[in-house]
Structures are given as structure tokens and as C-alpha cells.
NUMI-487078 format. One record per residue (C-alpha): x, y, z; residue number from 1. Coordinates in nm, 3 decimals. Layout:
! residues N
rec X X | Y Y | Z Z | i NUM
...
! end
This chain:
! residues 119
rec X 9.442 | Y 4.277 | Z 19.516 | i 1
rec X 9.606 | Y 4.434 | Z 19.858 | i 2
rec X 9.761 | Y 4.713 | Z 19.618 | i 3
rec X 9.479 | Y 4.804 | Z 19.442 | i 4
rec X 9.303 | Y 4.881 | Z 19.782 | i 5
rec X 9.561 | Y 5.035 | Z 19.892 | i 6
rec X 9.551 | Y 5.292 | Z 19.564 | i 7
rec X 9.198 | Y 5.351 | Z 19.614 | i 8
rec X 9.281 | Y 5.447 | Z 19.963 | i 9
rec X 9.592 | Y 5.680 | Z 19.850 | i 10
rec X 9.369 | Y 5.859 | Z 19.662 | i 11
rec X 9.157 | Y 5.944 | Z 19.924 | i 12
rec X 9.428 | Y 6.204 | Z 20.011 | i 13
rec X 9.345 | Y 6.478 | Z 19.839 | i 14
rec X 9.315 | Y 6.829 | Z 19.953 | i 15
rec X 9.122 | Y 7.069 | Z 19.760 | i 16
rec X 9.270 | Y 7.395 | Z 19.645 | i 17
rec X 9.640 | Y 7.494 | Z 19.676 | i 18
rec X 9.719 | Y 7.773 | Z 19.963 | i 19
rec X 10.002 | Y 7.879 | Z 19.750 | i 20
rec X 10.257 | Y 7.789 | Z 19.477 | i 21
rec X 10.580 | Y 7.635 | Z 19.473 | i 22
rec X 10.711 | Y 7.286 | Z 19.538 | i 23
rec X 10.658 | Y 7.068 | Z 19.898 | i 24
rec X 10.695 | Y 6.746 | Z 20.076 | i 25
rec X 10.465 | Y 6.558 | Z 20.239 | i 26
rec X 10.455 | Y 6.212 | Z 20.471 | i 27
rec X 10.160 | Y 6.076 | Z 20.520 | i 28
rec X 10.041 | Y 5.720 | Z 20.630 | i 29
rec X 9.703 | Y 5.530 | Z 20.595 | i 30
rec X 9.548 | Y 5.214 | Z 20.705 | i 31
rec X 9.316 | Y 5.001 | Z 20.568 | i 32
rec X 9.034 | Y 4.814 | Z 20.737 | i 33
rec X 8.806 | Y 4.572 | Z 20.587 | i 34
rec X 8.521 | Y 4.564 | Z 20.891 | i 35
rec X 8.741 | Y 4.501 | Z 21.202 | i 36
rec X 8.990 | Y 4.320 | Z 21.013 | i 37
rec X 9.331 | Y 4.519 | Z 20.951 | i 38
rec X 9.444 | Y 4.520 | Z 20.594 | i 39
rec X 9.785 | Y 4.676 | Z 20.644 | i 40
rec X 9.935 | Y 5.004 | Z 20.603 | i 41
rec X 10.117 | Y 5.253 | Z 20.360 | i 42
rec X 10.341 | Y 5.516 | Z 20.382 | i 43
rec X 10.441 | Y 5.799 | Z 20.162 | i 44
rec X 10.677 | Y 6.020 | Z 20.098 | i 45
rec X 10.635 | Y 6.261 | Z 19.816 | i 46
rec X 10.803 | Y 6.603 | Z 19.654 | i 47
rec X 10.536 | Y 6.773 | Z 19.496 | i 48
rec X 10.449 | Y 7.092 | Z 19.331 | i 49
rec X 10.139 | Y 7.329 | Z 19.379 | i 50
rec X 10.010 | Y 7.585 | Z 19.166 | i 51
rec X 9.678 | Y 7.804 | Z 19.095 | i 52
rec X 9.593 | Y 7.879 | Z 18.701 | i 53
rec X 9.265 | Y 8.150 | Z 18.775 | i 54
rec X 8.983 | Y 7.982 | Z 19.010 | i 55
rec X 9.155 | Y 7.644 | Z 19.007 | i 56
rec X 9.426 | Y 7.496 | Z 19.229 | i 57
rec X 9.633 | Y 7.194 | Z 19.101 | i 58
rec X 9.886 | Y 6.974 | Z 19.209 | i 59
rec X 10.174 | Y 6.679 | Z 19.120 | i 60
rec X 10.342 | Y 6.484 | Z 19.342 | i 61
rec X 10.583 | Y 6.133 | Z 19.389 | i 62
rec X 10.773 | Y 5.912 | Z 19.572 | i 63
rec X 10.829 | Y 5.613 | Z 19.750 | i 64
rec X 10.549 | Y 5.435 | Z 19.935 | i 65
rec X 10.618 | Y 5.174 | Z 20.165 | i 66
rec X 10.314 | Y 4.905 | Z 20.159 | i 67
rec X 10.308 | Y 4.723 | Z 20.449 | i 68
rec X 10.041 | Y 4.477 | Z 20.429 | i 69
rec X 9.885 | Y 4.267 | Z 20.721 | i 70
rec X 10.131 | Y 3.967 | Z 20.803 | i 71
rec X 10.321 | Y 3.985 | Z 20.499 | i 72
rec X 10.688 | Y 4.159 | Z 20.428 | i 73
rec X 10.674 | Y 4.527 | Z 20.371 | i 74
rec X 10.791 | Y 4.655 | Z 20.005 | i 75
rec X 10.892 | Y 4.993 | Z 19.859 | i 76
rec X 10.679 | Y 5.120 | Z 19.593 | i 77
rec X 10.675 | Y 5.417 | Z 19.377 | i 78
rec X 10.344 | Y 5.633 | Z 19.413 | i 79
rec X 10.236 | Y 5.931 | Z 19.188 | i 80
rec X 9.901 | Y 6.174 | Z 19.215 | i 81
rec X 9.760 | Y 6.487 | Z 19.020 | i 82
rec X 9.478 | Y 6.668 | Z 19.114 | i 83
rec X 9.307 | Y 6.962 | Z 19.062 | i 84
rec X 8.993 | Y 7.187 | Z 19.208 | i 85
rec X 8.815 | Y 7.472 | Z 19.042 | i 86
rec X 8.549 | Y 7.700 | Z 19.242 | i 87
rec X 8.260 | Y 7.704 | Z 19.006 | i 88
rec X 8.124 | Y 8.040 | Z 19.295 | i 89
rec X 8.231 | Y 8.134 | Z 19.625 | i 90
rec X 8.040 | Y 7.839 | Z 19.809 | i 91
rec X 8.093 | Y 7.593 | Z 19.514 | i 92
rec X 8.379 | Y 7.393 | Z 19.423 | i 93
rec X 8.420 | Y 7.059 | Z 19.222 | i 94
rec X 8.790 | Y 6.874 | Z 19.244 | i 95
rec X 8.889 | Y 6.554 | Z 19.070 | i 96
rec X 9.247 | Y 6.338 | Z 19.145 | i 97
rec X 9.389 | Y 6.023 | Z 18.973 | i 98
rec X 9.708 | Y 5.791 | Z 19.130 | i 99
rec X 9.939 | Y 5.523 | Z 19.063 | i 100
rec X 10.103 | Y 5.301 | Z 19.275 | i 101
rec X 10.318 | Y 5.038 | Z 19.153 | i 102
rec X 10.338 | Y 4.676 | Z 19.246 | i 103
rec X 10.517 | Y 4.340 | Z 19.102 | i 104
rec X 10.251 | Y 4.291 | Z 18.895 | i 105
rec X 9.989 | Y 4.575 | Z 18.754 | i 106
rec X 9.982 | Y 4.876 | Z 18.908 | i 107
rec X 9.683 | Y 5.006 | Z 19.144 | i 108
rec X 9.516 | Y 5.318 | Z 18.994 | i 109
rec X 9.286 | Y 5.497 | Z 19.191 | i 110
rec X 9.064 | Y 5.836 | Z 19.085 | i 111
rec X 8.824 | Y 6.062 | Z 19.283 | i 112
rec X 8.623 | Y 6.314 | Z 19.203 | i 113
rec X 8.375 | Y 6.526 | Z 19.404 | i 114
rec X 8.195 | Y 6.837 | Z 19.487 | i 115
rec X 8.215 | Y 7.050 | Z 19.793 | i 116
rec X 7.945 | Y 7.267 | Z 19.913 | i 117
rec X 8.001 | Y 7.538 | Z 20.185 | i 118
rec X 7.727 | Y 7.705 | Z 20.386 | i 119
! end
């Protein structure tokens, strides 16, 4: 059950719209909290790639993800994520993302999908 939160809050990560094309890395870490109580932690580090096709922005990425949950021993995971965001007009733009992480038994999935509004 710890991995599956932990893929719902990887794929929390997203950031709409690429700023330009081509391939990157990124490290990021999150923690999860039920309440007060401290679920653990996980860190990735991905290669990913970045691209526009028109009005949308998309993106790929993997790599390993350390999971590090609360009192237990920390494991290395693999972790993958697509996304993509399209602006629908200049104020309005709608963005969706699935991810994987693996674990020793099933995988955690996660997806998110949203629209953003600017004034």
C-alpha cells in the first residue's frame, strides 16, 4: 500500500507546458504525510525528453526512485511519467499525466488530470 501512495504522490509532479524541446534531468524528492504522521519519502532521478506538437507541450521521463518509507529499509525502484498540456485559448489550458513506479509486488500507477485557468 506505501507504494501506491507514493505513485499517487509522484504524479503530483507535473509541470504544465514544456519551455522548450530537447532532453533533461531532473531530481526531485517528496514526502508523504498522512495527518501529522510521516509516511516516508522518495527520490527521483529521471532523463527525460520535452517537446511541443502546435498548442500542446508533452513530456517522457525515467529512472530510479529511491522509496524510503517510514521505519522500514529504503529500496531502489524504477519510476516512469508522460504527460502532456494543450492551451484550449490564451487563459485556458487543460493537462493530463499518468506514472509507474515499480515495487516487489504490483506496481503503483498514478494519473492526474486538470485544468488551469489564468486571470
Amino acid at each position: 500500500m506505501i507504494k501506491s501512495v507514493f505513485a499517487a504522490t509522484a504524479a503530483l509532479s507535473m509541470s504544465a507546458g514544456a519551455a522548450f524541446a530537447g532532453p533533461y534531468v531532473n531530481v526531485e524528492t517528496e514526502s508523504g504525510f498522512v495527518g501529522s504522521d510521516y509516511q516516508g519519502t522518495i527520490t527521483e532521478a529521471v532523463v527525460g525528453y520535452e517537446g511541443t506538437v502546435g498548442d500542446a507541450g508533452w513530456y517522457v521521463e525515467a529512472g530510479p526512485a529511491l522509496v524510503s518509507p517510514d521505519g522500514e529499509e529504503s529500496e531502489t525502484e524504477f519510476f516512469a511519467e508522460a504527460g502532456a498540456a494543450i492551451s484550449v485559448t490564451e487563459q485556458l489550458e487543460v493537462y493530463g499525466e499518468v506514472s509507474l513506479l515499480t515495487g516487489d509486488g504490483d506496481p503503483g500507477y498514478g494519473t492526474k488530470a486538470g485544468v488551469t485557468y489564468r486571470f
